[in-house]
N, C-alpha and C positions, 0 to 999 in steps of 0.2 A: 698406738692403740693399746690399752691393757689388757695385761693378760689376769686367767681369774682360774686357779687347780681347785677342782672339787676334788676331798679328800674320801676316800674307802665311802662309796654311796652305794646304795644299792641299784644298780638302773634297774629297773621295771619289775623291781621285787628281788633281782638274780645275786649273785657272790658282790662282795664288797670289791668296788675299783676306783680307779681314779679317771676324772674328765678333766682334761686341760683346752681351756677358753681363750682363745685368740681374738680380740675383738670383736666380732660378732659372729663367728663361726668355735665350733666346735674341731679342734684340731688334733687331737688323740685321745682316746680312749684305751686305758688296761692298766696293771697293775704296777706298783710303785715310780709312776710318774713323778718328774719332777720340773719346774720352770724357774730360773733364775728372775727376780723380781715379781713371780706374780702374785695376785692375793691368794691367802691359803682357806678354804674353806671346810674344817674338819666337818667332815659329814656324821660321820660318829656310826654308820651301820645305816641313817636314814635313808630314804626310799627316793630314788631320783626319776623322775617322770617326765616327757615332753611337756611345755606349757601346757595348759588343758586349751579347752575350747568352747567357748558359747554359741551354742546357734540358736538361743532365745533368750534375750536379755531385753529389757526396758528402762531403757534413759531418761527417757520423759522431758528430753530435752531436744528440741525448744517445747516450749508451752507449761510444764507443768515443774519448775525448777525447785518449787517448794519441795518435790517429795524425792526429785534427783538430779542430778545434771551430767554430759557428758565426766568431768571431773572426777565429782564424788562416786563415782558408777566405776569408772576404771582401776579409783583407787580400792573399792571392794573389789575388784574381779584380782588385780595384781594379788590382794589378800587372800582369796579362794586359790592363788597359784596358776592364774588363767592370762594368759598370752593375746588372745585375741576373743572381743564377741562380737556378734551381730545384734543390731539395736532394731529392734520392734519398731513399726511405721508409725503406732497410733500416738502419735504428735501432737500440740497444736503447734504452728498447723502442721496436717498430716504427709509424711514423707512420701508424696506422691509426683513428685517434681525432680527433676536434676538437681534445680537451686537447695532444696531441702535436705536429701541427701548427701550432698555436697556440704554443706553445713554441719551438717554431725560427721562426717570424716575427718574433714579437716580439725573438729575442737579434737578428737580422739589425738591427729599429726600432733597437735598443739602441745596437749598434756602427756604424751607419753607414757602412759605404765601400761596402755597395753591396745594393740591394734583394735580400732574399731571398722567395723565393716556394717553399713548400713542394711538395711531392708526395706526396699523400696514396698508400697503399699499394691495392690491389684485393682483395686477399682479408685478411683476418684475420691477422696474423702473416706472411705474408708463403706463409703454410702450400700456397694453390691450394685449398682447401673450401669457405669461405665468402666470401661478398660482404662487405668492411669499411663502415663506416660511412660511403659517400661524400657521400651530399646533407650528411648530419651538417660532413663537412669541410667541403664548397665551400659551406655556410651558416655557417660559421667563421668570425671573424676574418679566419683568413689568406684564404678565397675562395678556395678550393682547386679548379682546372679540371682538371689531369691527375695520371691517377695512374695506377701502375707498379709492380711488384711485380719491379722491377729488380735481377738479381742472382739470381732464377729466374724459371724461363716461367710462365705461366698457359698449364701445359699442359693445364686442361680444357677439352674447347669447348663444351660447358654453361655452363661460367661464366664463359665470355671473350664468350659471346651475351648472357649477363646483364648483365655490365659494360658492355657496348656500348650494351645497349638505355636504362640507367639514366643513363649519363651526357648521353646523347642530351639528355634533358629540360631541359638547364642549358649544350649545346654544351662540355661539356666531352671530351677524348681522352684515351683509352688507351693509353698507350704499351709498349707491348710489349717484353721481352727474349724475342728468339725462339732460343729452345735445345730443342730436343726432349730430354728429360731421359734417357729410354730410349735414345737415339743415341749418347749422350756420355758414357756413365757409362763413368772411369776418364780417360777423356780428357786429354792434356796439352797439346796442340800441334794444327796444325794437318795432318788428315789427307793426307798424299801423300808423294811421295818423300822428304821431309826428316826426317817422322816412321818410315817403314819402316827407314830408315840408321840414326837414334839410335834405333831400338827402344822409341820412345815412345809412348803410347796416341794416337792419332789423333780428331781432333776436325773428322766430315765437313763440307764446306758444307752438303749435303741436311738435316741438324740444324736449321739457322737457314733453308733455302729452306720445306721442308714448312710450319715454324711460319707465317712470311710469307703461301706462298698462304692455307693456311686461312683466316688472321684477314681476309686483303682479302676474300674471298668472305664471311667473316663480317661484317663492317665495310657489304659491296654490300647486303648481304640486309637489314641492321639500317637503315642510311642513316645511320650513324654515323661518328666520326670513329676513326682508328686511326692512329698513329705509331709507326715500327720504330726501335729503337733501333739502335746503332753498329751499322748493317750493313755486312758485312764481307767478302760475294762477288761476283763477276761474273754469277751465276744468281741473287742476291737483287734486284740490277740490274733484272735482267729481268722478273722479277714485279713489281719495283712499277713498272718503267715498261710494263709489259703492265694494270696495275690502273688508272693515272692514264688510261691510252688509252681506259678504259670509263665514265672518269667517276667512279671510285671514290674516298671523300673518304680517300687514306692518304697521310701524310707519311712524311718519312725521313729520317735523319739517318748522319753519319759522322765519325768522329773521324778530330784529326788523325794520328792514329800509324797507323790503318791504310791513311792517305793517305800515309807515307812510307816504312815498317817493312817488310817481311816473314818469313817464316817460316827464310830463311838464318841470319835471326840467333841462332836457339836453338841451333844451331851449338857454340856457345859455353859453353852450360849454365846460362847467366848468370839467377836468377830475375827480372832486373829486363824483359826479353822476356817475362814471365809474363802474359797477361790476356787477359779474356774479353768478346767470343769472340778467338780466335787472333788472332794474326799469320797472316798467309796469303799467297799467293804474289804474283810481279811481276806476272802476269795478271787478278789481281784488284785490286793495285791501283793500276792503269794503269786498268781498269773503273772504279773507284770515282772517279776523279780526273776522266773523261769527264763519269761520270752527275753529279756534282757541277760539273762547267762547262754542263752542256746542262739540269740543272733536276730531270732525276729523282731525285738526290737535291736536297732543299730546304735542309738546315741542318747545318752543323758542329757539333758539340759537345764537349765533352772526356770526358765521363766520366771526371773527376779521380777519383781511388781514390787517395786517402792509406792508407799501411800505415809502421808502425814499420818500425823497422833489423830488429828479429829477425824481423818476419814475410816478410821477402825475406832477408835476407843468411843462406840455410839451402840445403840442398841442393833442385832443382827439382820432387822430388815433394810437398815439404811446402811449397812458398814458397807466399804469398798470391799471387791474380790483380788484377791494376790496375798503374796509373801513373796518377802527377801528369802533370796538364796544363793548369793554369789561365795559367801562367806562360809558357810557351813554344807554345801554341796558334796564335796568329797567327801567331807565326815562321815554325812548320812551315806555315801555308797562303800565306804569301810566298814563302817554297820552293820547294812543290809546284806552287799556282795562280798566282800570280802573277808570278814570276821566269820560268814554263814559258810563260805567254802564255795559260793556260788562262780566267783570269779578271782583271777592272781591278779598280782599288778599289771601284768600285761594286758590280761583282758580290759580291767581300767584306761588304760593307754589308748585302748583303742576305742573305747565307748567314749572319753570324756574328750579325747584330741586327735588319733586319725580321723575316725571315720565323719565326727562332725566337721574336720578342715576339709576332708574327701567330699563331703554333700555340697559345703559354704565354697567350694571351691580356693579356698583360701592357701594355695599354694605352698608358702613358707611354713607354714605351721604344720602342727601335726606330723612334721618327718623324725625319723627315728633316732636313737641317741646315738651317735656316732661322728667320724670323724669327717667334717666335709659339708655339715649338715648346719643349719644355722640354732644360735645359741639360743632357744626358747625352751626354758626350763622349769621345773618345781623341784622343790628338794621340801620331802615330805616327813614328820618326825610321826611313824603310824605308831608307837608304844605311846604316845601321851594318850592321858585318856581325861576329860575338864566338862565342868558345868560350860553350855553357852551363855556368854555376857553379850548381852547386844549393845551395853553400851561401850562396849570397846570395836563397834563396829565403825569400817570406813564408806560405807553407805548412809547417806541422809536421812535413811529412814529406816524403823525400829522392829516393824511387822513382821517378825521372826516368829515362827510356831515354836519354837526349842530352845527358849529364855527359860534358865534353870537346869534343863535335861544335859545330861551327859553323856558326852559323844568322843568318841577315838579318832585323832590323829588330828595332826596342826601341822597348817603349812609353814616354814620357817623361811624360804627362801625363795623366788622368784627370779628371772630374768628373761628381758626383753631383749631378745640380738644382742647377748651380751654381756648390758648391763642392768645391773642389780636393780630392782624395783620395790622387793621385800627382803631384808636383811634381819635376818633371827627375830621374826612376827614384825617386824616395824616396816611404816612406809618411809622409802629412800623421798 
């Protein structure tokens, strides 16, 4: 097995050391390390971090391969410095099946640059009627823990109390996209002064707050586990830091566009400000940037949404909702959190790769830099500071909000149990 010395790194922000890589474990950690024959990796002072972690990623594979595929999806995540994601249900067809599931694990085993962990769907089709086959999944192959019918709400509460009660049995969560379907219909933007100006359908916070309380009171009642996807208000905030206050088992996550973006930018008309839920205002998120340095919110995630050229470059009532973010993720939270003082790198560590491996149950990942521990790493150069090029991206697809804009820090380095996936920006 090769061995692989990271040279004077920073681990998690702290004094420059050295990490020495034993084939897929990490075998000592401290200072002027040395291995006979193994690769030398100067670090130079850079920032060395667990693999990150995705617990909202979209593959779009099977079904929609134009816009991504198993493949091209890992090879951005390896780029972003991420170890493992979890791939979104909403398929053709929809990962509602063992067989389906099964199917996007295994191309993940195939291609290697970085664990995928599937997300099985909650209802049938993605429809909201029926319960899908979950013990079915999470007895799968893939061991399928959360599932998500992401990209519409499970807006019944019949059968968001049934999914609760069922997965309870195996500790797996729910994760929610909370959209009140009846709230939002026609919707384009985010409700308030900027949609009344351009005369665009407005898309209320109360849409995504209502869904939230419900599910925590349902989640309290059940003793189950619930996690809110990209939540995206200053009153969503407040519900789940009003639900953790009781004891309630609900995670929560935020991406990072709604940690930097808001709703001035549709301004523009530009579909690539397109996705759901909104962009929304500086007061929300200036909230979201808090609850994500003080813990109420727990984990960052992208919700990459690959879409073709046509499905954005059209006028903004037909354009698709998403953005790519596997690639420039970090960036935008060295930006936000880290440059602002709001968090160190350890706090990063934990938001981007404990605590989402701790939700996803994703065992290997997310453990700490240390001797013993297995090799899933990023080695991060935070002094650079560059325009984003999206055509240097390893994502299929181009729908980046931050073509042009410049952002701080570049991943240079990756590894998978190991071995190298991204070597000084390149894919192995």
């Amino acid at each position: 097995m090769s061995k692989t010395l990271i040279r004077g790194a920073k681990v998690l922000g702290g004094e420059p050391q050295d990490v020495l890589i034993d084939g897929e474990t990490i075998i000592q950690v401290g200072a002027g390390l040395s291995a006979e024959g193994a690769e030398v990796v100067e670090a130079g002072g850079k920032v060395l971090l667990p693999g990150l972690v995705d617990l909202h990623t979209h593959l779009r594979e099977p079904g929609r391969e134009d816009s991504e595929t198993v493949l091209t999806g890992t090879r951005a995540a390896a780029s972003g410095g991420y170890t493992a994601v979890f791939a979104m249900a909403n398929t053709f067809p929809v990962a509602d099946t063992a067989g389906v599931v099964e199917q996007v694990w295994r191309l993940g085993k195939e291609h290697g640059y970085c664990d995928v962990r599937p997300i099985g769907a909650v209802t049938v089709g993605l429809e909201g009627q029926k319960l899908a086959e979950l013990g079915a999944m999470h007895e799968s192959a893939a061991g399928v823990t959360v599932f998500s019918d992401d990209g519409k709400c499970v807006h019944d509460a019949v059968i968001m109390r049934r999914a609760l009660e069922y997965v309870k049995a195996f500790d797996g969560v729910i994760a929610q996209h909370a959209q009140e379907p009846r709230l939002t219909e026609g919707a384009q933007m985010n409700e308030g002064v900027v949609s009344a100006e351009l005369g665009l359908g407005g898309w209320p916070a109360v849409a995504e707050e209502s869904v939230i309380a419900r599910d925590v009171l349902l989640a309290d009642h059940v003793g189950s586990r619930v996690h809110i996807c990209h939540l995206s208000t200053a009153g969503s905030v407040e519900i789940v830091r009003w639900a953790k206050s009781r004891g309630i088992r609900v995670t929560a996550e935020v991406t990072p566009h709604h940690l930097l973006l808001t709703d001035e930018l549709v301004r523009s008309y530009n579909p690539v400000y397109k996705v759901n839920p909104p962009l929304r205002t500086e007061r929300d998120v200036l909230a979201l940037r808090e609850a994500l340095a003080d813990g109420t919110i727990d984990i960052v995630a992208t919700d990459h949404a690959p879409h073709p050229h046509e499905d954005k470059d059209c006028e903004w009532a037909a354009a698709a909702m998403g953005m790519v973010g596997l690639e420039t993720a970090l960036s935008v939270v060295q930006e936000t959190m880290v440059d602002t003082g709001l968090l160190d790198w350890a706090g990063v560590a934990d938001r981007m790769s404990h605590a989402p491996a701790r939700i996803g149950r994703a065992e290997s990942h997310g453990r700490p830099v240390s001797a013993g521990e297995p090799a899933n790493l990023t080695l991060v150069d935070t002094a650079y500071r560059g325009p984003v090029d999206p055509a240097g991206f390893a994502s299929r697809s181009r729908n980046t909000p931050y073509e042009g804009r410049e952002l701080p820090g570049r991943v240079t380095h990756t590894w998978l149990r190991g071995k190298a996936t991204l070597v000084d920006g390149k894919l192995t």
